[in-house]
PDB file of N, CA, C and O in Angstrom:
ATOM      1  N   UNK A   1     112.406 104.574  95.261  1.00  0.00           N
ATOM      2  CA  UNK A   1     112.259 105.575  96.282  1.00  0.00           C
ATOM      3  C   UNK A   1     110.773 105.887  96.399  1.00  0.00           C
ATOM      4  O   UNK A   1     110.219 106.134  95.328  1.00  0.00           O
ATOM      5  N   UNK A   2     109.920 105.928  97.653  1.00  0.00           N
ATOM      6  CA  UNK A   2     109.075 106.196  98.183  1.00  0.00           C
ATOM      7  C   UNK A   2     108.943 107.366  98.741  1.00  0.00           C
ATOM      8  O   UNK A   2     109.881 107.956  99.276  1.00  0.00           O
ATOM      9  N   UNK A   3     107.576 107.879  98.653  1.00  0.00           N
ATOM     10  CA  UNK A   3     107.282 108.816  99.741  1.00  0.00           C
ATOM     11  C   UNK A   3     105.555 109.328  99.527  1.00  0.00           C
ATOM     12  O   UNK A   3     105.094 109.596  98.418  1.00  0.00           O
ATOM     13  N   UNK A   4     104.798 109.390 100.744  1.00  0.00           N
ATOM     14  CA  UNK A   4     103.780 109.578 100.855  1.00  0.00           C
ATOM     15  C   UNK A   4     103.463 111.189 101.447  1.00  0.00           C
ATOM     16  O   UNK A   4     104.172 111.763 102.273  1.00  0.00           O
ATOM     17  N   UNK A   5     102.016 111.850 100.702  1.00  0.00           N
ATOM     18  CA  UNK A   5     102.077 113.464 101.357  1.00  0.00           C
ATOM     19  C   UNK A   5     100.980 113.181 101.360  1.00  0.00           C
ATOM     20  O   UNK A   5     100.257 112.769 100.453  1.00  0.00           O
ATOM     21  N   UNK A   6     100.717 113.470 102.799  1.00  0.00           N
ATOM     22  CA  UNK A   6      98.675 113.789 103.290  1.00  0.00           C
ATOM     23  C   UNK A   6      98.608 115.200 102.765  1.00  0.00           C
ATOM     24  O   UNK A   6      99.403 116.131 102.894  1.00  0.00           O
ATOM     25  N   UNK A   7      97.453 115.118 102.139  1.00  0.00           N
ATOM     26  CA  UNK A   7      96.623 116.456 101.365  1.00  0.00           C
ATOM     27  C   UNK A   7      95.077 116.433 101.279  1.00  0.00           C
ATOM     28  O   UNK A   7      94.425 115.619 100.625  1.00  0.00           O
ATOM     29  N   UNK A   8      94.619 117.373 101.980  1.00  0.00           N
ATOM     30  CA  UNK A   8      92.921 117.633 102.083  1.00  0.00           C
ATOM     31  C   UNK A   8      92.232 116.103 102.790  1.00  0.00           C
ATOM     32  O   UNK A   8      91.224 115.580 102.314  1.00  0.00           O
ATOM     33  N   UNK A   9      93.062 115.479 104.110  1.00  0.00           N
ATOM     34  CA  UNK A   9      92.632 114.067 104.347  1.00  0.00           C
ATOM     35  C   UNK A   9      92.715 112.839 103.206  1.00  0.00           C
ATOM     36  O   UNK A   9      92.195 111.728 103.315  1.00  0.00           O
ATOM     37  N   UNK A  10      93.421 113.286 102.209  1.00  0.00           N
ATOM     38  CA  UNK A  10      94.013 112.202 101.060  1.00  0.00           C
ATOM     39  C   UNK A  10      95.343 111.751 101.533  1.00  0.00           C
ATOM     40  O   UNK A  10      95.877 112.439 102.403  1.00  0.00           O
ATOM     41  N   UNK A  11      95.949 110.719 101.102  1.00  0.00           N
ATOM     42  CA  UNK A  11      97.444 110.359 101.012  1.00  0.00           C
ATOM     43  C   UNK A  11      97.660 110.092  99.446  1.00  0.00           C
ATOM     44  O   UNK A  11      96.977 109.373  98.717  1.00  0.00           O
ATOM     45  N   UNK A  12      98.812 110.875  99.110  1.00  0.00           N
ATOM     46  CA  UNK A  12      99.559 110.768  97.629  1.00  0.00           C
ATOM     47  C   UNK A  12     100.563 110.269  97.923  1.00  0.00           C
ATOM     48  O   UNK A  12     101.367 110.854  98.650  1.00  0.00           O
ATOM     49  N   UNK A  13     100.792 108.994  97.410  1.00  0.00           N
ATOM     50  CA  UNK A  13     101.647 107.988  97.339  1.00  0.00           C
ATOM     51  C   UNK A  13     102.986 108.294  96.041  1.00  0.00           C
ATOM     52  O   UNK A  13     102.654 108.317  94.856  1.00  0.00           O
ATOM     53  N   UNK A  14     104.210 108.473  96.386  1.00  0.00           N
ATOM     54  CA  UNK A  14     104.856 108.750  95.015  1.00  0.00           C
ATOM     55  C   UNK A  14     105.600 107.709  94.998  1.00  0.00           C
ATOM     56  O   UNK A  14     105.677 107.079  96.053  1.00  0.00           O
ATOM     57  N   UNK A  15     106.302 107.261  93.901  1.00  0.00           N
ATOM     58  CA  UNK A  15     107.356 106.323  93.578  1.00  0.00           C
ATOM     59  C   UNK A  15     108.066 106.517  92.110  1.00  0.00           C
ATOM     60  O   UNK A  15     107.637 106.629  90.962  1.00  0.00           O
ATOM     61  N   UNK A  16     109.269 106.503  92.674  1.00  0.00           N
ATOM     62  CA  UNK A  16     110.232 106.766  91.805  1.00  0.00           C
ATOM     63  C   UNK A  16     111.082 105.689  91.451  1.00  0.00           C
ATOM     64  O   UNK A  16     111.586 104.948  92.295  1.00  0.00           O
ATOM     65  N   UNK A  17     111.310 105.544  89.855  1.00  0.00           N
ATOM     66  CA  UNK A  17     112.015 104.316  89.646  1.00  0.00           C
ATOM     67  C   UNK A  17     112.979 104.633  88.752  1.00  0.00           C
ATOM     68  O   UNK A  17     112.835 105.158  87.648  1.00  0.00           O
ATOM     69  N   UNK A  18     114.068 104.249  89.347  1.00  0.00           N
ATOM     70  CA  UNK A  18     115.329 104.714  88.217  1.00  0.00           C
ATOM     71  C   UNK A  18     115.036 104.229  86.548  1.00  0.00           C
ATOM     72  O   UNK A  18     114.353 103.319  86.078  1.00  0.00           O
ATOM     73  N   UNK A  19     115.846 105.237  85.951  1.00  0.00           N
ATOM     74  CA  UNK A  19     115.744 105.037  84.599  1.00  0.00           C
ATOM     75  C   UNK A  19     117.004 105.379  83.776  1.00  0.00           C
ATOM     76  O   UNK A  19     117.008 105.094  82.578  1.00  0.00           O
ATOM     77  N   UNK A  20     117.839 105.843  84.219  1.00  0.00           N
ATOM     78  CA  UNK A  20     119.452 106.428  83.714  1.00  0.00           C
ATOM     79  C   UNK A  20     120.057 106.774  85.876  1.00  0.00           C
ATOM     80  O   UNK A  20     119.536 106.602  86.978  1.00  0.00           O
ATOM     81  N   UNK A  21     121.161 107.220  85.421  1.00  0.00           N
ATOM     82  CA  UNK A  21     122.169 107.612  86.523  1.00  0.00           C
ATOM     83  C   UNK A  21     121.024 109.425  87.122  1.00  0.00           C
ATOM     84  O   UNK A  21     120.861 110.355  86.333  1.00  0.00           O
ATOM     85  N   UNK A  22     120.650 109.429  88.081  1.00  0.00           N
ATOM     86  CA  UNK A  22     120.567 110.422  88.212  1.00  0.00           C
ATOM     87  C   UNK A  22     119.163 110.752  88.013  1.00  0.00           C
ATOM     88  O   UNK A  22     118.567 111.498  88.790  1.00  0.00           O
ATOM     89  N   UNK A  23     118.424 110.026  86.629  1.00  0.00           N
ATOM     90  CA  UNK A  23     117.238 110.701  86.177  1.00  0.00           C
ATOM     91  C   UNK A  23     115.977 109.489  86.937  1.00  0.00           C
ATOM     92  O   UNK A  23     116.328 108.380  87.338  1.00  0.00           O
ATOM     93  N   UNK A  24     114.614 109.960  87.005  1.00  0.00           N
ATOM     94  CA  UNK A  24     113.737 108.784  87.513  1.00  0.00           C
ATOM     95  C   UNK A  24     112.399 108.826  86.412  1.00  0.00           C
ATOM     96  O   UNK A  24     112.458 109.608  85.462  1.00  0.00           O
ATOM     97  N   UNK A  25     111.542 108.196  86.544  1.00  0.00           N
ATOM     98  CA  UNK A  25     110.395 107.799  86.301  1.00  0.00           C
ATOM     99  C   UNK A  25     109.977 108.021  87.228  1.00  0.00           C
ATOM    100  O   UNK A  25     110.664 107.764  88.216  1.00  0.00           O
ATOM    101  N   UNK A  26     107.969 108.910  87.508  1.00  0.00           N
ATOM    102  CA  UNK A  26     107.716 108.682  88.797  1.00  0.00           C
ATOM    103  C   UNK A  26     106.000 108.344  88.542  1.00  0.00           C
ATOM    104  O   UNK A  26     105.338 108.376  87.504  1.00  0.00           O
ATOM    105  N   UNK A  27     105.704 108.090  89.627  1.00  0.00           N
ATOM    106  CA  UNK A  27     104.287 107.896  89.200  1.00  0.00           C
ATOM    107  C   UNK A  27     103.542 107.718  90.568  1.00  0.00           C
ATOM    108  O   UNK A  27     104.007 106.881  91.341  1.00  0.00           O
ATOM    109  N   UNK A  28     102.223 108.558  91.010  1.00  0.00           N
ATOM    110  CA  UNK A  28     101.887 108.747  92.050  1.00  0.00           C
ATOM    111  C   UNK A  28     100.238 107.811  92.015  1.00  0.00           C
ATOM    112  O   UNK A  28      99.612 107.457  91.016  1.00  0.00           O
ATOM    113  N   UNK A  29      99.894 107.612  93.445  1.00  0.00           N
ATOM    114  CA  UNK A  29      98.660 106.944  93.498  1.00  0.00           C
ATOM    115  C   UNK A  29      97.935 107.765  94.706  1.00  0.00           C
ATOM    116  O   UNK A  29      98.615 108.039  95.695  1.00  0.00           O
ATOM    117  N   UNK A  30      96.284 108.246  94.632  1.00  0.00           N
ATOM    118  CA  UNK A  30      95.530 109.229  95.471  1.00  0.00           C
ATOM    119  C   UNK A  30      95.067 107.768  96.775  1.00  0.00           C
ATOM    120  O   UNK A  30      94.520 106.948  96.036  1.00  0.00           O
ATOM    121  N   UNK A  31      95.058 107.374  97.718  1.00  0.00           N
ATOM    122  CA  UNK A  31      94.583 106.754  98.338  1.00  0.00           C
ATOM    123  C   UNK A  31      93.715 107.794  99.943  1.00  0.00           C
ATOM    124  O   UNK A  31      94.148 108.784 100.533  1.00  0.00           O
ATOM    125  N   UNK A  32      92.481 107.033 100.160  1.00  0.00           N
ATOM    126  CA  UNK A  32      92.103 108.109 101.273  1.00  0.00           C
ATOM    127  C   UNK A  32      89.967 108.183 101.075  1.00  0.00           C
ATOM    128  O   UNK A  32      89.519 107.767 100.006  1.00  0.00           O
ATOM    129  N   UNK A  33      89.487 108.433 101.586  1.00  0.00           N
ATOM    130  CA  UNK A  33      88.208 108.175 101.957  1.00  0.00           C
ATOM    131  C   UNK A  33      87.783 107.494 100.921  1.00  0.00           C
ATOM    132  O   UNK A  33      88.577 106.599 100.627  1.00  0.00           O
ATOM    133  N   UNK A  34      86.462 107.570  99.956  1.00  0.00           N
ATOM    134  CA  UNK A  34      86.333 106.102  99.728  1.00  0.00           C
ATOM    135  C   UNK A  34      86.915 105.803  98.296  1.00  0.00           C
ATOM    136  O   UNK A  34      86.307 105.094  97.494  1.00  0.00           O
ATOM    137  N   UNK A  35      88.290 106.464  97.989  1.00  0.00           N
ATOM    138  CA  UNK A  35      89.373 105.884  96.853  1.00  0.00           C
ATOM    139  C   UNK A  35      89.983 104.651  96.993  1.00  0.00           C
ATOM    140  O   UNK A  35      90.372 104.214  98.076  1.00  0.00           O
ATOM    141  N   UNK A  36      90.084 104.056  95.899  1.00  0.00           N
ATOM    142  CA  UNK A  36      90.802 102.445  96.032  1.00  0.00           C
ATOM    143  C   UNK A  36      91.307 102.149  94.844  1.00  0.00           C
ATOM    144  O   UNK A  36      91.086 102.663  93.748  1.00  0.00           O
ATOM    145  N   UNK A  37      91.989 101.296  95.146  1.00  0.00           N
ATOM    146  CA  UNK A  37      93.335 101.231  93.509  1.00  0.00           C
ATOM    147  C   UNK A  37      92.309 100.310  92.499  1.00  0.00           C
ATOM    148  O   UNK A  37      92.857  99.694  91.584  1.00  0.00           O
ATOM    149  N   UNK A  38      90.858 100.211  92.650  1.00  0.00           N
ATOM    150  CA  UNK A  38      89.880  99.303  92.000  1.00  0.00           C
ATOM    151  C   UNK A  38      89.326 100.182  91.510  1.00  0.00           C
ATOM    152  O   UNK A  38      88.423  99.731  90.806  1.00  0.00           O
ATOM    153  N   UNK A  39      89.382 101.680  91.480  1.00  0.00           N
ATOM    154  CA  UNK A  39      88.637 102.129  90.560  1.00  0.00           C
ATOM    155  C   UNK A  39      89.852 103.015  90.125  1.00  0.00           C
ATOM    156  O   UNK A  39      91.019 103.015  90.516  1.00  0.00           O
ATOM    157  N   UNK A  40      89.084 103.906  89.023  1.00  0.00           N
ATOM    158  CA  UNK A  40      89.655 104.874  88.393  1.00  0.00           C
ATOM    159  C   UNK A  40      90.457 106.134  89.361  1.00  0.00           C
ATOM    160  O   UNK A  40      91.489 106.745  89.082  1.00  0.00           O
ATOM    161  N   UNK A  41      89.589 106.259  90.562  1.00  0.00           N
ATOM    162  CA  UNK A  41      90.622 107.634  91.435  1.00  0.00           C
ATOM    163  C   UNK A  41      91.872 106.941  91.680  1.00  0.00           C
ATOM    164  O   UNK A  41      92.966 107.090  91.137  1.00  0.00           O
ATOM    165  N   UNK A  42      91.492 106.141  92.618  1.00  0.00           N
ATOM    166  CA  UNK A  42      92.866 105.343  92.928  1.00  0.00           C
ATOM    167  C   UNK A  42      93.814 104.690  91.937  1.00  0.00           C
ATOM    168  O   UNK A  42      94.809 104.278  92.533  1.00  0.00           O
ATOM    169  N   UNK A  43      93.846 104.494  90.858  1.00  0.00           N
ATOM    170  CA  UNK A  43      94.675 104.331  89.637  1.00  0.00           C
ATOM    171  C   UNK A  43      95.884 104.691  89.955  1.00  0.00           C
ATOM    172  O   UNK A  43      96.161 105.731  90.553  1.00  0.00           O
ATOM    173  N   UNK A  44      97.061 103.437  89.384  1.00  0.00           N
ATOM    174  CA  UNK A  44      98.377 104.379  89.953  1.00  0.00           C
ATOM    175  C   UNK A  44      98.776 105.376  88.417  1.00  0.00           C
ATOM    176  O   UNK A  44      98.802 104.714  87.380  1.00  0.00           O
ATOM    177  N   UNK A  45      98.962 106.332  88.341  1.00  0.00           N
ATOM    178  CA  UNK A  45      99.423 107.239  87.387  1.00  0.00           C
ATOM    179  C   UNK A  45     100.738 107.760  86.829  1.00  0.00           C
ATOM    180  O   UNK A  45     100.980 108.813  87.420  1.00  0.00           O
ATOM    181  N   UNK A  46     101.574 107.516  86.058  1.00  0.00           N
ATOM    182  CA  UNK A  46     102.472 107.802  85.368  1.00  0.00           C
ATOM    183  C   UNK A  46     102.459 109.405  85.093  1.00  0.00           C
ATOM    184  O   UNK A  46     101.531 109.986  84.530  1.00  0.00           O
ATOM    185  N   UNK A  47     103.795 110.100  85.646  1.00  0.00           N
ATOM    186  CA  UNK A  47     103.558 111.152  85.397  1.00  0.00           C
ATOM    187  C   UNK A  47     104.482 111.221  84.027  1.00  0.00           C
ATOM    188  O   UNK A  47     105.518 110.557  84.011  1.00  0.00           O
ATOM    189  N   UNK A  48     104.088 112.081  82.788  1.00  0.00           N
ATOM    190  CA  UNK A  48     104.495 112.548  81.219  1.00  0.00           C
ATOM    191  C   UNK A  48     105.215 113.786  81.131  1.00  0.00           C
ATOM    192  O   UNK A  48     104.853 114.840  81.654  1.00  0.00           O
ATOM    193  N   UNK A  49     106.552 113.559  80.245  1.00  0.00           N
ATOM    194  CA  UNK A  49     107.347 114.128  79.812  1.00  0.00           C
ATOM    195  C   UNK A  49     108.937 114.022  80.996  1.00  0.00           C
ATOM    196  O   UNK A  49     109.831 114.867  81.029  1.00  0.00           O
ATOM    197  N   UNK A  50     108.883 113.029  81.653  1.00  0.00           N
ATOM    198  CA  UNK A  50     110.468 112.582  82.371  1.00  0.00           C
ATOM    199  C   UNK A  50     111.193 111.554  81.418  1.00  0.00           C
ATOM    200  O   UNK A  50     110.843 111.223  80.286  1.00  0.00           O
ATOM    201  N   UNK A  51     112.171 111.171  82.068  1.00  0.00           N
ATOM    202  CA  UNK A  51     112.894 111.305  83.240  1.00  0.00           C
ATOM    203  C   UNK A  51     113.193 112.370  83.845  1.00  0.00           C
ATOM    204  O   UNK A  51     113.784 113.216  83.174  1.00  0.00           O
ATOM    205  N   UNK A  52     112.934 112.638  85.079  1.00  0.00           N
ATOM    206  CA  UNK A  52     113.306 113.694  86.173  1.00  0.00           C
ATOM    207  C   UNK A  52     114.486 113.395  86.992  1.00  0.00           C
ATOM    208  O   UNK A  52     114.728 112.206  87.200  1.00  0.00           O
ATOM    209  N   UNK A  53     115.343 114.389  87.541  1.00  0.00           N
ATOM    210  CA  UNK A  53     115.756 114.173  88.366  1.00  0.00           C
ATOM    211  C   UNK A  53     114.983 113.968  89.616  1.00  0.00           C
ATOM    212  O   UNK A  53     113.805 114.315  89.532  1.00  0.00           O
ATOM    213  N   UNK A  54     115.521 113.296  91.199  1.00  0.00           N
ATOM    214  CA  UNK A  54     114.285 113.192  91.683  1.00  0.00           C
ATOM    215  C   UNK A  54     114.153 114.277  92.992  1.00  0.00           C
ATOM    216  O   UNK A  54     113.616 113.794  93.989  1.00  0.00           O
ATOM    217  N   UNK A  55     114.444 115.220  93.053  1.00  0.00           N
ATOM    218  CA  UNK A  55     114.177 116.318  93.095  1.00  0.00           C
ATOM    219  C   UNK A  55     112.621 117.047  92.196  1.00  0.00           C
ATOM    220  O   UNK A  55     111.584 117.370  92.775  1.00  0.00           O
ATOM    221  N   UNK A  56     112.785 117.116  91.243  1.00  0.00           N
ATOM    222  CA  UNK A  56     111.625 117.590  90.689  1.00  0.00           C
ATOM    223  C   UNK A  56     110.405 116.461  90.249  1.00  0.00           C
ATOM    224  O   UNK A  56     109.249 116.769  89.958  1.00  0.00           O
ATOM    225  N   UNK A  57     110.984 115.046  90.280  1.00  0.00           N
ATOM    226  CA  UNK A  57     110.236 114.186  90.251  1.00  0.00           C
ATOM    227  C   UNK A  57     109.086 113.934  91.446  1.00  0.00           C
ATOM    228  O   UNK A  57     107.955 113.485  91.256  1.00  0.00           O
ATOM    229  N   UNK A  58     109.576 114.275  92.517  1.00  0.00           N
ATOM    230  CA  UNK A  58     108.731 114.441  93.902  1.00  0.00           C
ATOM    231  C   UNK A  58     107.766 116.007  94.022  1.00  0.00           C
ATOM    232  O   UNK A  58     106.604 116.255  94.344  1.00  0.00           O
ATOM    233  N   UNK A  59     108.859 116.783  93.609  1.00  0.00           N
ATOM    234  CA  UNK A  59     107.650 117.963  93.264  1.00  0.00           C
ATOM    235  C   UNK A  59     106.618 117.682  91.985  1.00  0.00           C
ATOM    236  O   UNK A  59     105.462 117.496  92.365  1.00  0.00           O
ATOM    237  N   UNK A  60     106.732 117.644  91.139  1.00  0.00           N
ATOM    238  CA  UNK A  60     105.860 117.468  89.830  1.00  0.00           C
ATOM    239  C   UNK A  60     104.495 116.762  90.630  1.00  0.00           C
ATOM    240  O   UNK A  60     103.451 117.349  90.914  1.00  0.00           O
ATOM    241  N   UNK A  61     104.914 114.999  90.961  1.00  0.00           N
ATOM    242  CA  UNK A  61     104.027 113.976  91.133  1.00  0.00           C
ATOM    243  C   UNK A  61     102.887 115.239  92.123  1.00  0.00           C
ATOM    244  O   UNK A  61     101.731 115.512  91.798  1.00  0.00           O
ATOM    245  N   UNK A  62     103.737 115.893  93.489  1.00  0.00           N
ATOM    246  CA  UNK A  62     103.485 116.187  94.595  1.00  0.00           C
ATOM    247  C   UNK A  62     101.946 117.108  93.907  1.00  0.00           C
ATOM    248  O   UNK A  62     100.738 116.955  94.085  1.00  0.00           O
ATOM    249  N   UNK A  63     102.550 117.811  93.306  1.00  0.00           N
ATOM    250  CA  UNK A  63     101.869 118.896  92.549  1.00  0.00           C
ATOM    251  C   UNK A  63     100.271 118.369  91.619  1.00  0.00           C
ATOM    252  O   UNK A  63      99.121 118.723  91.880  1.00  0.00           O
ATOM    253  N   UNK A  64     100.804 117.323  90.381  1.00  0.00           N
ATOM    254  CA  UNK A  64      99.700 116.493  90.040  1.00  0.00           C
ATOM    255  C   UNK A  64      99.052 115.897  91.021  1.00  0.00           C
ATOM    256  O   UNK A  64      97.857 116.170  90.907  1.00  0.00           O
ATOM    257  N   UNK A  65      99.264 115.179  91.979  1.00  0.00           N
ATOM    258  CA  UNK A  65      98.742 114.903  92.781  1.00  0.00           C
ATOM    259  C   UNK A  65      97.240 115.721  93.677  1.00  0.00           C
ATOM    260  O   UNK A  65      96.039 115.468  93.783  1.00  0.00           O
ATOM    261  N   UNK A  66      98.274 116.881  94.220  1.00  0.00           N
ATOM    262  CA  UNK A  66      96.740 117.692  95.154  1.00  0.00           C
ATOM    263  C   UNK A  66      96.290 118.286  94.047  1.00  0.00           C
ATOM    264  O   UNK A  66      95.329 118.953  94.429  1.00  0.00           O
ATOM    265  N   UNK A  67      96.463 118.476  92.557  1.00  0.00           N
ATOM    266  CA  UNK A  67      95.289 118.875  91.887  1.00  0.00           C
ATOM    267  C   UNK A  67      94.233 117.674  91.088  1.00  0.00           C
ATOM    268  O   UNK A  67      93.281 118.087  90.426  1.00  0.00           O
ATOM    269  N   UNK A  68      94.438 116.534  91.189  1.00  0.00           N
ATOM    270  CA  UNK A  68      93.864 115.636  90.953  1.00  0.00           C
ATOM    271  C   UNK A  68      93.096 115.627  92.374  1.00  0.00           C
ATOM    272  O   UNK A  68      91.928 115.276  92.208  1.00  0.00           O
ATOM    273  N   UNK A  69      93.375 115.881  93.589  1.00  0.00           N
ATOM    274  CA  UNK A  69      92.570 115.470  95.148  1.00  0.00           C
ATOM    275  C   UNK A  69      91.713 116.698  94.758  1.00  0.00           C
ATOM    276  O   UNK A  69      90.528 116.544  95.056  1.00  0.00           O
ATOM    277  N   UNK A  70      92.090 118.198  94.005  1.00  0.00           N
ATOM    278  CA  UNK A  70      91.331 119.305  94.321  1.00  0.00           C
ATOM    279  C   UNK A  70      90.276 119.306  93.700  1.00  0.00           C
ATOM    280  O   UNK A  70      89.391 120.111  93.988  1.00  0.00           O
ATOM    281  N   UNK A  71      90.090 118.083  92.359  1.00  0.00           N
ATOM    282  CA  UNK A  71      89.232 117.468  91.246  1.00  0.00           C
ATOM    283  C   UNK A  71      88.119 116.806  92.056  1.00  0.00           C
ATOM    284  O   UNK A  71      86.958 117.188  92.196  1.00  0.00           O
ATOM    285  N   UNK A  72      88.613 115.932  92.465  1.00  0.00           N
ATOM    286  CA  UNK A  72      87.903 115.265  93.246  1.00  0.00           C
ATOM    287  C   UNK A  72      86.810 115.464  94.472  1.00  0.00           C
ATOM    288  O   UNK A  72      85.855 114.756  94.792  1.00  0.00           O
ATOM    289  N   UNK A  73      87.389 116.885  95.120  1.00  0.00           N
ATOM    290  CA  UNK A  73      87.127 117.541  96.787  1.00  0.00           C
ATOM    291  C   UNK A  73      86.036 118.743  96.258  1.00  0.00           C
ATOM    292  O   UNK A  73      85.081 119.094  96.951  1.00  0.00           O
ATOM    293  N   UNK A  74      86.380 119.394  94.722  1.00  0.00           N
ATOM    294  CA  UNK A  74      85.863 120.581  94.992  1.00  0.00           C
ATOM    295  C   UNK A  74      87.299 121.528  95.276  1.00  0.00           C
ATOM    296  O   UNK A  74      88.510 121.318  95.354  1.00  0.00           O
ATOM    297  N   UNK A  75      86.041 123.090  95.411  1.00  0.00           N
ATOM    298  CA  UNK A  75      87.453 124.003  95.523  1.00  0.00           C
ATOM    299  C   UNK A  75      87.512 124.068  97.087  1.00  0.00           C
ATOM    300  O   UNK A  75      86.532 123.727  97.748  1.00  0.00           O
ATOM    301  N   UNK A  76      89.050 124.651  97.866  1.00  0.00           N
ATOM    302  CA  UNK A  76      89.016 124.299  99.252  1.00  0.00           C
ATOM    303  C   UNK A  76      88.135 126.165  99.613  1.00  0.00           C
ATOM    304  O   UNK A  76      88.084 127.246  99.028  1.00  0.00           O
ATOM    305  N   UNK A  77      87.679 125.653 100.722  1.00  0.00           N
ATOM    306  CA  UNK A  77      86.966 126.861 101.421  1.00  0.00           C
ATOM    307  C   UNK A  77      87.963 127.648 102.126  1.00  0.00           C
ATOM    308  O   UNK A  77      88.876 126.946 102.560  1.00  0.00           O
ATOM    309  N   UNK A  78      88.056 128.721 102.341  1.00  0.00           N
ATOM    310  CA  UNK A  78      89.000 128.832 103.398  1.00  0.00           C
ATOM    311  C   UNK A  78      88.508 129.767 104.755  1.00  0.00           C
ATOM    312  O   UNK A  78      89.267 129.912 105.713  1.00  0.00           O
TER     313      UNK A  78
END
C-alpha cells in the first residue's frame, strides 16, 4: 500500500508492507527540491517500534515525515 503527502513543497512517499494479518511495516521517503534517493535526505527510512496497523502506520510515517522536511526547511514562518 502506497500513498504520497505534499508538505512545505516536499512529497512524503509512504509504503506499507504487510507483516502479519492486519499489522504493516512502513517506511517513508522525503522526495522534492534538490532531495534524491542518492543522498542521505532522500534515503528511504524504516519507521521503529511496528508492526502497525495501517491506520496508524500512515499517521506515524505521515508525522516522521514533515518533521524530518521541518529539519531540513527550518522553522515554518507564519
Amino acid at each position: 500500500m502506497f500513498r504520497v503527502i505534499p508538505y512545505r513543497g516536499f512529497e512524503i512517499h509512504i509504503t506499507l508492507t504487510p507483516v502479519e494479518r492486519d499489522l504493516y511495516s512502513v517506511t517513508f521517503q522525503i522526495t522534492g527540491h534538490n532531495v534524491s534517493a542518492n543522498n542521505a535526505d532522500g534515503a528511504l527510512i524504516k519507521v521503529r517500534h511496528g508492526p502497525f496497523t495501517a491506520r496508524w502506520a500512515y499517521l506515524v510515517a505521515e508525522i516522521a515525515g514533515q518533521a524530518a522536511v521541518d529539519v531540513l526547511m527550518g522553522p515554518q514562518v507564519d
